[in-house]
PyMOL Python script that loads the backbone (N, CA, C, O; Angstrom):
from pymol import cmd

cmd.read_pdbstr("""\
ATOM      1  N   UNK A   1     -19.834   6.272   9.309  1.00  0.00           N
ATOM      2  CA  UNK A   1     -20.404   5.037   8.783  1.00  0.00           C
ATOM      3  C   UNK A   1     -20.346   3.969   9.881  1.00  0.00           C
ATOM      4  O   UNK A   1     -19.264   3.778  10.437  1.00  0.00           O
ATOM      5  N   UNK A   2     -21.385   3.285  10.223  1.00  0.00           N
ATOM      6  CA  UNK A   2     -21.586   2.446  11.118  1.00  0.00           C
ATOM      7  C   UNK A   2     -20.717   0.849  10.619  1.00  0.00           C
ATOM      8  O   UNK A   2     -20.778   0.381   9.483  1.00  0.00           O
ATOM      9  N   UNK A   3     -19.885   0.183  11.874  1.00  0.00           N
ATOM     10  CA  UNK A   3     -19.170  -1.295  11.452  1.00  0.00           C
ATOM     11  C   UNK A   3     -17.732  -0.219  10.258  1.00  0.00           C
ATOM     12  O   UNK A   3     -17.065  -0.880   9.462  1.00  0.00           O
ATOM     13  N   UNK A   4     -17.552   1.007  10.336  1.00  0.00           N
ATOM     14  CA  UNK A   4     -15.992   1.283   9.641  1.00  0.00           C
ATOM     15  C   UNK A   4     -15.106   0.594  10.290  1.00  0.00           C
ATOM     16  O   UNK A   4     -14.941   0.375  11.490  1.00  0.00           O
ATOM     17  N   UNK A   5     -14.314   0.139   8.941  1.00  0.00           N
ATOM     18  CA  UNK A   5     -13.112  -0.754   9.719  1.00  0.00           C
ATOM     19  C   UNK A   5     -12.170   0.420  10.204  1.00  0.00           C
ATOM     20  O   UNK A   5     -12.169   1.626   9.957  1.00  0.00           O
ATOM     21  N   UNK A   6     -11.290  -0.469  11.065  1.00  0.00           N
ATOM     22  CA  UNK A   6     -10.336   0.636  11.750  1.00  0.00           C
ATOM     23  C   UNK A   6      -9.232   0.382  10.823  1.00  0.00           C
ATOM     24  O   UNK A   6      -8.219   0.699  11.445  1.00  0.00           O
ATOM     25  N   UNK A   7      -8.901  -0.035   9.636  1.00  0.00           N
ATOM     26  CA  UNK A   7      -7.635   0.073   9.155  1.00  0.00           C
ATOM     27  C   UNK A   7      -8.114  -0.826   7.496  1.00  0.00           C
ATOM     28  O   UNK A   7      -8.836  -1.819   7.405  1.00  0.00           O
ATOM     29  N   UNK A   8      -7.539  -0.187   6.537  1.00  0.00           N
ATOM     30  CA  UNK A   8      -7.713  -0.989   5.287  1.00  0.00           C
ATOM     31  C   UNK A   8      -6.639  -0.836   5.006  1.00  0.00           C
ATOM     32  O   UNK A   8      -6.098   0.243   5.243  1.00  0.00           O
ATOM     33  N   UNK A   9      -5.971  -1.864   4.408  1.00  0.00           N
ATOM     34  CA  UNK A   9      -4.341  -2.176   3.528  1.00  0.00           C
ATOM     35  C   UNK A   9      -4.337  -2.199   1.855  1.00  0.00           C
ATOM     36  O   UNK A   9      -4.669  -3.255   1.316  1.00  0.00           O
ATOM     37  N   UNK A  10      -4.110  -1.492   1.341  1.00  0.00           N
ATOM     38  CA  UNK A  10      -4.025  -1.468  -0.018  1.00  0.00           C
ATOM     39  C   UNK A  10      -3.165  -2.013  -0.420  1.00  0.00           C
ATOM     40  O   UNK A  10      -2.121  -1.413  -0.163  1.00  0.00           O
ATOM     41  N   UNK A  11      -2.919  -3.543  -1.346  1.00  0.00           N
ATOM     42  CA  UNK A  11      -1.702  -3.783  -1.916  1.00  0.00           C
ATOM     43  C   UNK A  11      -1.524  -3.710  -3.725  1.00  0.00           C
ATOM     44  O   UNK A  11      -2.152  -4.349  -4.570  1.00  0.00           O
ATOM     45  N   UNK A  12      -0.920  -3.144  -3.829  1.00  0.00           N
ATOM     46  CA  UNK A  12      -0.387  -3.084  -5.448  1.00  0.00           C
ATOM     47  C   UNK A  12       0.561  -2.531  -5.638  1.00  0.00           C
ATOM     48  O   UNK A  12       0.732  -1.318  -5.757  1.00  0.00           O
ATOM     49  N   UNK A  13       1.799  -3.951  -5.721  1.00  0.00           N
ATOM     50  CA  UNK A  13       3.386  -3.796  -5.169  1.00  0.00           C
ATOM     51  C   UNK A  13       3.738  -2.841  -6.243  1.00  0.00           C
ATOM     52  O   UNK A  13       4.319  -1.801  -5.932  1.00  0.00           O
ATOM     53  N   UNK A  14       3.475  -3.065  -7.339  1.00  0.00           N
ATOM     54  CA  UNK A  14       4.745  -2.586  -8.410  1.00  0.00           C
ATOM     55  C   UNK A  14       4.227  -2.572  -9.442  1.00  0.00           C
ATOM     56  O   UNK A  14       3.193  -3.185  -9.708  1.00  0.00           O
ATOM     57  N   UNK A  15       5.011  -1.700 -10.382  1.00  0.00           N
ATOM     58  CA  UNK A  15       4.277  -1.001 -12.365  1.00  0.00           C
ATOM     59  C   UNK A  15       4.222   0.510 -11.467  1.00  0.00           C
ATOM     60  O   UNK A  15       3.675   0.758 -10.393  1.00  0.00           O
ATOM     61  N   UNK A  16       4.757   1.090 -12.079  1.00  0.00           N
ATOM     62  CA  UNK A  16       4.183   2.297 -11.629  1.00  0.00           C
ATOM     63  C   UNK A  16       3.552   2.769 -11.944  1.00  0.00           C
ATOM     64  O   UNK A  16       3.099   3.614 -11.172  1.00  0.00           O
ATOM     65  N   UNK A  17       2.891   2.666 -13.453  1.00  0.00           N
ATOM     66  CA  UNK A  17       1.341   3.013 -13.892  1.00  0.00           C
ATOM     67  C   UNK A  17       0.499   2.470 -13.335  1.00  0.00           C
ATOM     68  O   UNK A  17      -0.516   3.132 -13.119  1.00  0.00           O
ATOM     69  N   UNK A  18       0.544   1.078 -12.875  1.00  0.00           N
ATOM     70  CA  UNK A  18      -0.735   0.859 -12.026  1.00  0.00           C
ATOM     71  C   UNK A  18      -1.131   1.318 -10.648  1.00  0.00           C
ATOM     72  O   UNK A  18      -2.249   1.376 -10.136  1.00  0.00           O
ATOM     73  N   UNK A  19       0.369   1.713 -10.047  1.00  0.00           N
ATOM     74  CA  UNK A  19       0.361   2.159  -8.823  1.00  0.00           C
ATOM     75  C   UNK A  19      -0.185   4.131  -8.573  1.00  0.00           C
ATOM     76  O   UNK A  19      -0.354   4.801  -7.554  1.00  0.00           O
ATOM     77  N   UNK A  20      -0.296   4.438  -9.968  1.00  0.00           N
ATOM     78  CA  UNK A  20      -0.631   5.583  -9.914  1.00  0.00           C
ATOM     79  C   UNK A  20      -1.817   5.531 -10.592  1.00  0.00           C
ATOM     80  O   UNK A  20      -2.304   6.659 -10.677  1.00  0.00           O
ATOM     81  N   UNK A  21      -2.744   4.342 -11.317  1.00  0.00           N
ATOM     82  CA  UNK A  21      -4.166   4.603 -11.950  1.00  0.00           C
ATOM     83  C   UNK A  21      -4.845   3.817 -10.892  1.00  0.00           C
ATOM     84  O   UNK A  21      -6.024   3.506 -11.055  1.00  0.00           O
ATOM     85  N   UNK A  22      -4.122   3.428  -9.692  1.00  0.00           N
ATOM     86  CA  UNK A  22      -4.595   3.297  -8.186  1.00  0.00           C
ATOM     87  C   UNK A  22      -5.147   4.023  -6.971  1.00  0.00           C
ATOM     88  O   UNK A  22      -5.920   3.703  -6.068  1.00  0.00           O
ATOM     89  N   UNK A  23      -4.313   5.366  -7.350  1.00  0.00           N
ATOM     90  CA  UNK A  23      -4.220   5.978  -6.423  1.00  0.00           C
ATOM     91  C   UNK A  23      -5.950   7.094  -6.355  1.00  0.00           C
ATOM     92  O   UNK A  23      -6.326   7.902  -5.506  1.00  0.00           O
ATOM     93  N   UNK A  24      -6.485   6.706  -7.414  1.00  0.00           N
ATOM     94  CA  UNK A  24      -8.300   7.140  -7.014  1.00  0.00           C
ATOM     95  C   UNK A  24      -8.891   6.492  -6.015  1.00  0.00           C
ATOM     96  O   UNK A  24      -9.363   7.079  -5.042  1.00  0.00           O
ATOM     97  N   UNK A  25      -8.917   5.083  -6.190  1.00  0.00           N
ATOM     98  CA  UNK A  25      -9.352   4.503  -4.750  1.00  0.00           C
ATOM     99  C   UNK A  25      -8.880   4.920  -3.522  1.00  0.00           C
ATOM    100  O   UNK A  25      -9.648   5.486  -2.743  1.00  0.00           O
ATOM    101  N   UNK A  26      -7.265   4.639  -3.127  1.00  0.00           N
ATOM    102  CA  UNK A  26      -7.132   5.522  -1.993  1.00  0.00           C
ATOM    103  C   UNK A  26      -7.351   6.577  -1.532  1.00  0.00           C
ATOM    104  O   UNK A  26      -7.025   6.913  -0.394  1.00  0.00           O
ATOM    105  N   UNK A  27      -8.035   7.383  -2.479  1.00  0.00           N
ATOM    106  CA  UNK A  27      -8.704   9.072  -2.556  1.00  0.00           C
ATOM    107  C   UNK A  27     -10.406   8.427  -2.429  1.00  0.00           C
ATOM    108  O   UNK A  27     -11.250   8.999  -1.739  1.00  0.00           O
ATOM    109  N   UNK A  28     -10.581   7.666  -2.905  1.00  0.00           N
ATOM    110  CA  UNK A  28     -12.493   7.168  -2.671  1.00  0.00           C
ATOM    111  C   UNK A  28     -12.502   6.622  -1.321  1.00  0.00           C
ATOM    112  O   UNK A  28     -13.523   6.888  -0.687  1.00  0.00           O
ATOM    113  N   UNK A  29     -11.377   5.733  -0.557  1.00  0.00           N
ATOM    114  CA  UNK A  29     -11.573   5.262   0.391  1.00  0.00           C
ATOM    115  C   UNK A  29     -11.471   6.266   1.424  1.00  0.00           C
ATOM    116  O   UNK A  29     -12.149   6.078   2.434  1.00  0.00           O
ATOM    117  N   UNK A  30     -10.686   7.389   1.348  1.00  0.00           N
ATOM    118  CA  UNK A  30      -9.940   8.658   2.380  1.00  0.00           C
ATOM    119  C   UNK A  30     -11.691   8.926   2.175  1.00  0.00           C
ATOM    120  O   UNK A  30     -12.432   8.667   3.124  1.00  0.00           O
ATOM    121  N   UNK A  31     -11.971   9.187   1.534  1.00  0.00           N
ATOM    122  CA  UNK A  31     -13.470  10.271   1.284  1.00  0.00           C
ATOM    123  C   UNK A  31     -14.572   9.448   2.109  1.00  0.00           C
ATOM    124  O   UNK A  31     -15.485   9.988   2.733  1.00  0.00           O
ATOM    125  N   UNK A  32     -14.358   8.058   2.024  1.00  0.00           N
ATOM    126  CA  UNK A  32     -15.803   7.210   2.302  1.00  0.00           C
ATOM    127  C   UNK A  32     -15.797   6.932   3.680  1.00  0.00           C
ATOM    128  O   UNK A  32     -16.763   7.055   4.433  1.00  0.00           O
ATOM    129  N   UNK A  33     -14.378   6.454   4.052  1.00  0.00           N
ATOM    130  CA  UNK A  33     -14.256   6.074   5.559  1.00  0.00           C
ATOM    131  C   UNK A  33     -13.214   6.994   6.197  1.00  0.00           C
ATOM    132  O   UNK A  33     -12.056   6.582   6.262  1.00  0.00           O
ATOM    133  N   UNK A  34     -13.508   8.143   6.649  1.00  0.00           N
ATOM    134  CA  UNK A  34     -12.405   9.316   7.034  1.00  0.00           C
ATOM    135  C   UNK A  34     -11.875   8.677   8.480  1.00  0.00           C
ATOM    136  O   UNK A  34     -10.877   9.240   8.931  1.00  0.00           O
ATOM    137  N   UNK A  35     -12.324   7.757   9.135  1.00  0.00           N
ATOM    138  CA  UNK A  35     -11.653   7.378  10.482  1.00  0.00           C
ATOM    139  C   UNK A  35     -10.975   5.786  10.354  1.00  0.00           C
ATOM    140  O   UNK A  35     -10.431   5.028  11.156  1.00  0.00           O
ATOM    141  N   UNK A  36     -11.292   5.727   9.018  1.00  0.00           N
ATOM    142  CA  UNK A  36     -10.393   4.467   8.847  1.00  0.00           C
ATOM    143  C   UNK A  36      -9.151   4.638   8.384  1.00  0.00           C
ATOM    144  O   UNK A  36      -9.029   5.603   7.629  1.00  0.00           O
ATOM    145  N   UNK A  37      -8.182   4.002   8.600  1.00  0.00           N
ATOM    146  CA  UNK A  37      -6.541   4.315   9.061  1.00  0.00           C
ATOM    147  C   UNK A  37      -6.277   3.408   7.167  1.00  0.00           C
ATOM    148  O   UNK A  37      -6.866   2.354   6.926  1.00  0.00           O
ATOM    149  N   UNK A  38      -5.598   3.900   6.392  1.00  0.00           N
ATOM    150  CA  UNK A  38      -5.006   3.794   5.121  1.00  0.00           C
ATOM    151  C   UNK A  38      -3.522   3.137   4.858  1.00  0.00           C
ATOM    152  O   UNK A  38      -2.525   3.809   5.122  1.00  0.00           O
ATOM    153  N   UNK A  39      -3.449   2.322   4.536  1.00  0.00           N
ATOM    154  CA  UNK A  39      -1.581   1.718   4.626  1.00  0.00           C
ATOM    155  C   UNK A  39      -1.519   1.076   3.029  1.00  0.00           C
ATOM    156  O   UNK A  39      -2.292   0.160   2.749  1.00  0.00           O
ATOM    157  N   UNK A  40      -0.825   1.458   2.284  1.00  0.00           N
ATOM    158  CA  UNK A  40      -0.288   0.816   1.343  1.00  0.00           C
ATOM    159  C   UNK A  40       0.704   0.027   1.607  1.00  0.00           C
ATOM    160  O   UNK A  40       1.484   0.328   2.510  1.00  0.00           O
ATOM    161  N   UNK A  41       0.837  -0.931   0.997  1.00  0.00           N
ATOM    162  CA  UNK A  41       1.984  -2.082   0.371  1.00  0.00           C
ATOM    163  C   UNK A  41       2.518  -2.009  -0.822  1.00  0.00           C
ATOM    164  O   UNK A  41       1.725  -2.299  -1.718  1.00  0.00           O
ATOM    165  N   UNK A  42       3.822  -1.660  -1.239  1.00  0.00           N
ATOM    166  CA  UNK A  42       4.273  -0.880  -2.692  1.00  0.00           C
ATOM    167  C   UNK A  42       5.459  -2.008  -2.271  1.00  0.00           C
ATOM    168  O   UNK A  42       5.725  -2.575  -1.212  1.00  0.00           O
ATOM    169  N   UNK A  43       6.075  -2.054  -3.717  1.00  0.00           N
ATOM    170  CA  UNK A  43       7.478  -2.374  -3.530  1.00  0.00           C
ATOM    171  C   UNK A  43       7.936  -1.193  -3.694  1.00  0.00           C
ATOM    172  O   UNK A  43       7.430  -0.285  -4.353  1.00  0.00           O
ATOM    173  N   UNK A  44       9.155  -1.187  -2.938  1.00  0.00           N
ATOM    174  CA  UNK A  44      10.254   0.055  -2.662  1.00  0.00           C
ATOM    175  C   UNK A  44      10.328   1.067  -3.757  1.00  0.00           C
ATOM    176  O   UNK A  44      10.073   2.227  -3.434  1.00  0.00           O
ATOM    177  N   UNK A  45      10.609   0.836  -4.896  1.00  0.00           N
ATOM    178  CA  UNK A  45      10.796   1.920  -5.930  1.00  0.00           C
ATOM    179  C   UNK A  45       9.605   2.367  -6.219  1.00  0.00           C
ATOM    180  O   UNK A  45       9.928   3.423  -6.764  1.00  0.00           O
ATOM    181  N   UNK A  46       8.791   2.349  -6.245  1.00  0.00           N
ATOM    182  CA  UNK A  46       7.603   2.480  -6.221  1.00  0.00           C
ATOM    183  C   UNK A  46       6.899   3.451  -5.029  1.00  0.00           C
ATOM    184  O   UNK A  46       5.865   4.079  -5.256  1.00  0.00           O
ATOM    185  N   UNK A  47       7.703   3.494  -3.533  1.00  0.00           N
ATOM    186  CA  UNK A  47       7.300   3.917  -2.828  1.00  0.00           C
ATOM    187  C   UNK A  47       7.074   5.904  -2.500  1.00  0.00           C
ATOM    188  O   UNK A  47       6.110   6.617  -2.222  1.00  0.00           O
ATOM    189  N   UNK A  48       8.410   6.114  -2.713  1.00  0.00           N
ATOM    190  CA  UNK A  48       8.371   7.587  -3.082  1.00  0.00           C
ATOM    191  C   UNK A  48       7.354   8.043  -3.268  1.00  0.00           C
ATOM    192  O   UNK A  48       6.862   8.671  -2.330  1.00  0.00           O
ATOM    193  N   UNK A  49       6.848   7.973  -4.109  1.00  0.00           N
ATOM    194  CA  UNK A  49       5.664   8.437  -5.126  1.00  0.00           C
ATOM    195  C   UNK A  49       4.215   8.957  -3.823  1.00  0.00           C
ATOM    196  O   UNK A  49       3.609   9.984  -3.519  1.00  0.00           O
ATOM    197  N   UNK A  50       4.238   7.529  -3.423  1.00  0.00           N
ATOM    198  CA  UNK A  50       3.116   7.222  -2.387  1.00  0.00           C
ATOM    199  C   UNK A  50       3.141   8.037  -0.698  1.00  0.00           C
ATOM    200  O   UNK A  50       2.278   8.201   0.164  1.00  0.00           O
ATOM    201  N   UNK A  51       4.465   8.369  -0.800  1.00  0.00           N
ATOM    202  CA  UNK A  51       4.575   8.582   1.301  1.00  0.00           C
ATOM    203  C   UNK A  51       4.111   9.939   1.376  1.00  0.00           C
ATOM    204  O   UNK A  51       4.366  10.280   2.531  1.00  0.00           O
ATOM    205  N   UNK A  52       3.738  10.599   0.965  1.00  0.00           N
ATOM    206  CA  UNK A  52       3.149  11.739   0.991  1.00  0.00           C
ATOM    207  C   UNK A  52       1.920  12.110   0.440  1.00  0.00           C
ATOM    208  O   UNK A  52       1.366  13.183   0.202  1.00  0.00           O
ATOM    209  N   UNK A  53       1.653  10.960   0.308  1.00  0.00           N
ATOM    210  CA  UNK A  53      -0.078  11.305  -0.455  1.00  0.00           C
ATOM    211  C   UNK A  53      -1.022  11.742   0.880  1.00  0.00           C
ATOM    212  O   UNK A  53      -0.827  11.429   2.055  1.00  0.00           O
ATOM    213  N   UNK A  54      -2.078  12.546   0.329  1.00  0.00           N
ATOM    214  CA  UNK A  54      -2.872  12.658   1.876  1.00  0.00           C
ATOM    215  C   UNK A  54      -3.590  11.702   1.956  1.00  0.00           C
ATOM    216  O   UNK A  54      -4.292  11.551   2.955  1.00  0.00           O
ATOM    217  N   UNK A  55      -3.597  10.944   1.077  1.00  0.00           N
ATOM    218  CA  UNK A  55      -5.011   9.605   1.742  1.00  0.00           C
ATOM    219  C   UNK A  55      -4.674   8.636   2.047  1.00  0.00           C
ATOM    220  O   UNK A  55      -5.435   7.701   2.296  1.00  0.00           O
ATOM    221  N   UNK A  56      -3.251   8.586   2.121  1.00  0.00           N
ATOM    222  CA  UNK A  56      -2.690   7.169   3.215  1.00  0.00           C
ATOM    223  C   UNK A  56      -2.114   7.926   4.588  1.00  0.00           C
ATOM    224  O   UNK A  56      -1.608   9.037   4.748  1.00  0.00           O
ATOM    225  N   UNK A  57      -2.413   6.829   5.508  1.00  0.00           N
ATOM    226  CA  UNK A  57      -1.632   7.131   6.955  1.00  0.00           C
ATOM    227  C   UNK A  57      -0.238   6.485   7.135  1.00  0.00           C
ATOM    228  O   UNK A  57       0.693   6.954   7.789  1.00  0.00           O
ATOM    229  N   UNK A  58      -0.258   5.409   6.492  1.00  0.00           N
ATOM    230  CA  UNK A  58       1.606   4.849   6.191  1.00  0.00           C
ATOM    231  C   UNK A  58       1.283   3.893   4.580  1.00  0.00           C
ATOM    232  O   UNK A  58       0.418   3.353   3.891  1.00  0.00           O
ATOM    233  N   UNK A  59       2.824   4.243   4.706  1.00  0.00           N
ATOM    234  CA  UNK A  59       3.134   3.549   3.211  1.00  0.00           C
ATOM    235  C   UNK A  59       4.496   2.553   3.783  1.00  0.00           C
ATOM    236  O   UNK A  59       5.500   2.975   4.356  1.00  0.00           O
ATOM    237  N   UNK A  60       4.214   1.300   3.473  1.00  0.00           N
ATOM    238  CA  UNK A  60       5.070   0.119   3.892  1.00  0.00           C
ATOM    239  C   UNK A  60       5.752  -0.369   2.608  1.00  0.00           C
ATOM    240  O   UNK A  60       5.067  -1.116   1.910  1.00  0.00           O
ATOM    241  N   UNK A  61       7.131  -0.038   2.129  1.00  0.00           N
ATOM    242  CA  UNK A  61       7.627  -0.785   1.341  1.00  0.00           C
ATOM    243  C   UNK A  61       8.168  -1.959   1.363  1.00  0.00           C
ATOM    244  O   UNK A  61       9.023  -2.222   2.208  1.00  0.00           O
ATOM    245  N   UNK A  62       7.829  -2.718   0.590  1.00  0.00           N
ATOM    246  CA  UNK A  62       8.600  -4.486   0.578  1.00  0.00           C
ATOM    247  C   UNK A  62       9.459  -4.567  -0.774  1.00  0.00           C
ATOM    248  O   UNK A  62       9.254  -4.097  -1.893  1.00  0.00           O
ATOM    249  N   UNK A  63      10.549  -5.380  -0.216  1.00  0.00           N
ATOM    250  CA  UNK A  63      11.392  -6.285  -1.389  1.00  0.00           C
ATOM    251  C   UNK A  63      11.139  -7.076  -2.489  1.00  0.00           C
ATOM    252  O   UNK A  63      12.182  -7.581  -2.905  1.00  0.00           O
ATOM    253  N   UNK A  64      10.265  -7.346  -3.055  1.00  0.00           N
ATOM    254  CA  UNK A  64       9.622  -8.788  -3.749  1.00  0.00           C
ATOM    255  C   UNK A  64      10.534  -9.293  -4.427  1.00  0.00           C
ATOM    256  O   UNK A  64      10.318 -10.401  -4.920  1.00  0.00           O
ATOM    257  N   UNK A  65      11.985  -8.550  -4.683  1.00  0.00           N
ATOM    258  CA  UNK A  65      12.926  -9.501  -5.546  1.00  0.00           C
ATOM    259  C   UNK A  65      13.222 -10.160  -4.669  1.00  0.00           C
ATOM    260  O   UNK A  65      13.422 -11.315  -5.045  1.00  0.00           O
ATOM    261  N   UNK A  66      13.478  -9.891  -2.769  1.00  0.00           N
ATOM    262  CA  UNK A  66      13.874 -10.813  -2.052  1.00  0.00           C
ATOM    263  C   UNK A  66      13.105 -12.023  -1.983  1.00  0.00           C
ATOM    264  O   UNK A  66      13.673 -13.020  -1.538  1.00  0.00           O
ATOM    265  N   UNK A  67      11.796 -12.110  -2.382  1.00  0.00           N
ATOM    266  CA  UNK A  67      10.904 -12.810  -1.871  1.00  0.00           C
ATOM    267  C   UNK A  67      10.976 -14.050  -3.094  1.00  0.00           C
ATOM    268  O   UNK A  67      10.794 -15.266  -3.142  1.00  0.00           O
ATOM    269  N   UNK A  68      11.386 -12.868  -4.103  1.00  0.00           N
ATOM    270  CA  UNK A  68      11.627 -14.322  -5.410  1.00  0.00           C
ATOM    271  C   UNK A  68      12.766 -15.082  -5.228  1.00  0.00           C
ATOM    272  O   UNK A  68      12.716 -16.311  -5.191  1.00  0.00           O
ATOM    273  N   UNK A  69      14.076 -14.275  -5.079  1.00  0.00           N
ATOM    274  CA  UNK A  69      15.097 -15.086  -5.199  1.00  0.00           C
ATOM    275  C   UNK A  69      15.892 -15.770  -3.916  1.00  0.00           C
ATOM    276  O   UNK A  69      17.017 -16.243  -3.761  1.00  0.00           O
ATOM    277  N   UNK A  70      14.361 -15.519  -2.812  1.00  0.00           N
ATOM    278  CA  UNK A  70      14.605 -16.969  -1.333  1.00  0.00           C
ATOM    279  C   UNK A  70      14.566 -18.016  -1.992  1.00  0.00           C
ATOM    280  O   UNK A  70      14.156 -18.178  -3.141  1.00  0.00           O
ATOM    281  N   UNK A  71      15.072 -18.884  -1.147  1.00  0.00           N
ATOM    282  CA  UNK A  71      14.944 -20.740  -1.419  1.00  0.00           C
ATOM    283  C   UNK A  71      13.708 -21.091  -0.419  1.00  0.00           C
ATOM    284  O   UNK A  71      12.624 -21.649  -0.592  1.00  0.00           O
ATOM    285  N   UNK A  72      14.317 -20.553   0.628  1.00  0.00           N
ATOM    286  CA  UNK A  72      13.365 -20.980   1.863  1.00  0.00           C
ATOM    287  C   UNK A  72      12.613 -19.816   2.627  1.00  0.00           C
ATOM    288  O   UNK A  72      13.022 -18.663   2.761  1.00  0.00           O
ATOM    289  N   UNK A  73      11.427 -20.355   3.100  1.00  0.00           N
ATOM    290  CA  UNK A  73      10.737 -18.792   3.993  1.00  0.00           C
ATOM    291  C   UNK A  73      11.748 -18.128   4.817  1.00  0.00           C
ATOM    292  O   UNK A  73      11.696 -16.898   4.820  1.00  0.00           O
ATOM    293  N   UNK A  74      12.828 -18.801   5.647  1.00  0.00           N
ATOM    294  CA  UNK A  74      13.242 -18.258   6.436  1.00  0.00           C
ATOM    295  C   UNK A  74      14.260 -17.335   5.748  1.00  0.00           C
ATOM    296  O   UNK A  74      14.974 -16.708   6.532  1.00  0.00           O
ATOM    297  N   UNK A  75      14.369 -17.227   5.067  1.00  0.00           N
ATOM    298  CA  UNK A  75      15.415 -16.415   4.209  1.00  0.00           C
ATOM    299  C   UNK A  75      15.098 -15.074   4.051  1.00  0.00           C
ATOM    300  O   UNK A  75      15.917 -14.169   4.210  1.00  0.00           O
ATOM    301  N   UNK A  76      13.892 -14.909   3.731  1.00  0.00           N
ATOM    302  CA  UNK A  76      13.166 -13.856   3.708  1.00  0.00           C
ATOM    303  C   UNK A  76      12.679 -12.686   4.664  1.00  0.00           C
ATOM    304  O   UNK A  76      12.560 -11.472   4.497  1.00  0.00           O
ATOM    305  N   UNK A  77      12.456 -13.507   5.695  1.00  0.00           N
ATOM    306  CA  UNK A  77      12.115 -13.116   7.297  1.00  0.00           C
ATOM    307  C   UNK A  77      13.477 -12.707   7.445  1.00  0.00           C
ATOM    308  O   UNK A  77      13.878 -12.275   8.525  1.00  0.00           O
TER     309      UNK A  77
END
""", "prot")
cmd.dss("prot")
cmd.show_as("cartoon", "prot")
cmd.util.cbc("prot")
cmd.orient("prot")
């Protein structure tokens, strides 16, 4: 496909039903753009599920309870 991006980021941190009535798109996107590079954004418990799928190239887990219970940005970082 002509203009494929070189990388799409999927985010849908957390539910694990949604993170799994998700996982068609990352199978439509693997199919549509095969040289475009796949990365999910999950929160951690959530992640398992995902690191072995074949239609992502990495799976990045984040904290979001850290992110709630910062005061300040730098807390987080």
């Amino acid at each position: 496909m002509p203009g494929e991006p070189r990388a799409v980021a999927l985010v849908k941190l957390s539910s694990l039903g949604d993170v799994i009535h998700a996982l068609p798109v990352a199978e439509a996107l693997a199919a549509a753009l095969p040289r475009t590079r796949l990365v999910w954004l999950v929160e951690r418990r959530e992640a398992a599920l995902l690191r072995d799928h074949p239609a992502l190239d990495e799976v990045i887990d984040v904290d979001t309870r850290a992110w709630r219970s910062a005061r300040t940005p730098g807390q987080v970082v």
